[in-house]
N, C-alpha and C positions, 0 to 999 in steps of 0.2 A: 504494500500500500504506500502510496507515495502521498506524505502529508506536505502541505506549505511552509515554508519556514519564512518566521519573524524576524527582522535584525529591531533590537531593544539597543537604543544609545542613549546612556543615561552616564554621567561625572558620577554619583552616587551608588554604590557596590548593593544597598541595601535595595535601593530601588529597582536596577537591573534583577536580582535574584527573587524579589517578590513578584515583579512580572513575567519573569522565567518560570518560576514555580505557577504561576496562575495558567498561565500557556498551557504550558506544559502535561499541564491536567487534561487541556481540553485535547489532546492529539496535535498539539502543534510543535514546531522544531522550529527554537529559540536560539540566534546566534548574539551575542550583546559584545558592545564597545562601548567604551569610556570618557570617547574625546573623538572628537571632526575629524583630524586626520584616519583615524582606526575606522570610523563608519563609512568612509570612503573606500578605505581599502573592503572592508565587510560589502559594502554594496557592488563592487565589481568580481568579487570573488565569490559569493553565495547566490545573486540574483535573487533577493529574497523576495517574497509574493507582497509584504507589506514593510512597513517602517516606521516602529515608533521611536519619536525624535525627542528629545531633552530641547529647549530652547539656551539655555545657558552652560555653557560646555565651555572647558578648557581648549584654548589654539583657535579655534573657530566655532561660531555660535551655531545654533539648530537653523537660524533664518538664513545664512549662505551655504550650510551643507544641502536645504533645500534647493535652492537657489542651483547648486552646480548640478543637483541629482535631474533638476526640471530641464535641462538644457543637454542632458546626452540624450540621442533619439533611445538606444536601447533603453532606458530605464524611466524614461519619465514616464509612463504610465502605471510606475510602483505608487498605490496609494501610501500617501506621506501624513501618521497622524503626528498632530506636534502636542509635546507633553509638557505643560508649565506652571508654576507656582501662581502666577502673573495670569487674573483673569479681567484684566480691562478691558475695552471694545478697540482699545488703542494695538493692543497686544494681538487679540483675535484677528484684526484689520493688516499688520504687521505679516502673520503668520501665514494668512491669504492670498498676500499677494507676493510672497515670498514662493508661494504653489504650494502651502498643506491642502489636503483633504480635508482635513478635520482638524481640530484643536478640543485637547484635552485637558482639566485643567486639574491641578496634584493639590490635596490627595481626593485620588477618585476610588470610586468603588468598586471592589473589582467585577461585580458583576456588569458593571457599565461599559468597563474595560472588555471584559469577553465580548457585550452586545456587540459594540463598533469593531471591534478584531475580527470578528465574525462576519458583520454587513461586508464589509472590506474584503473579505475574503470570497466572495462569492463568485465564482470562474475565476479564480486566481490561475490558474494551469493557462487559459485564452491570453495572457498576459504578459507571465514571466516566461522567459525562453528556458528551457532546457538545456539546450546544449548553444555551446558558443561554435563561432567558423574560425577557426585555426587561428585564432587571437582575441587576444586578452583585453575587453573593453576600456579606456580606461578617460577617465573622470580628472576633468582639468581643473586644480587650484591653483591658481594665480594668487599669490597671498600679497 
């Protein structure tokens, strides 16, 4: 059986393994990063089905790691939710136009978490490629 997998990019260890362990229950396959640079590497290397994004991250924030993931043709149709402490209309407005799908705001529950991981997930396989063509995608940071 071949499940979807999640990339969880979150600066906070406790955070990453609570939504690892919430996933993880439901059949899903959880890869997690800690910082911009590592979710980039995670998104050209996994092709994950979805992506929940931390807004405030070490090296580079969750709004430009959106930002480069919305601009390679292979991956911009990964839905991107954004995960933040920060729930202003200034913030949500921000995250939108930045290209989330959705915006999340911490601490959420985790059944709220499952619902949207779930919606997101619907013909996730119609989406994420499988297999690559004899190279390696790869995701431009101009810092």
């Amino acid at each position: 059986m071949v499940v979807p997998t999640v990339l969880v990019v979150d600066d906070s260890p406790t955070v990453r393994k609570i939504i690892q362990m919430t996933l993880q229950r439901e059949h899903i396959r959880v890869v997690t990063a800690g910082d911009g640079l590592s979710a980039l590497t995670s998104v050209a290397d996994e092709a994950p089905a979805l992506i929940l994004l931390d807004i405030q991250l070490p090296r580079m924030d969750g709004y430009h790691i959106c930002q480069i993931i919305r601009k390679n043709l292979q991956f911009r149709q990964i839905p991107i939710i954004m995960l933040s402490g920060k729930d202003g209309l200034f913030d949500k407005m921000r995250g939108k136009l930045s290209g989330s799908t959705e915006y999340l705001t911490k601490p959420f529950d985790s059944a709220e978490l499952i619902q949207t991981v779930k919606k997101h997930l619907a013909n996730w396989q119609e989406r994420v490629p499988t297999q690559y063509e004899n190279t390696r995608p790869r995701l431009r940071y101009r810092g």
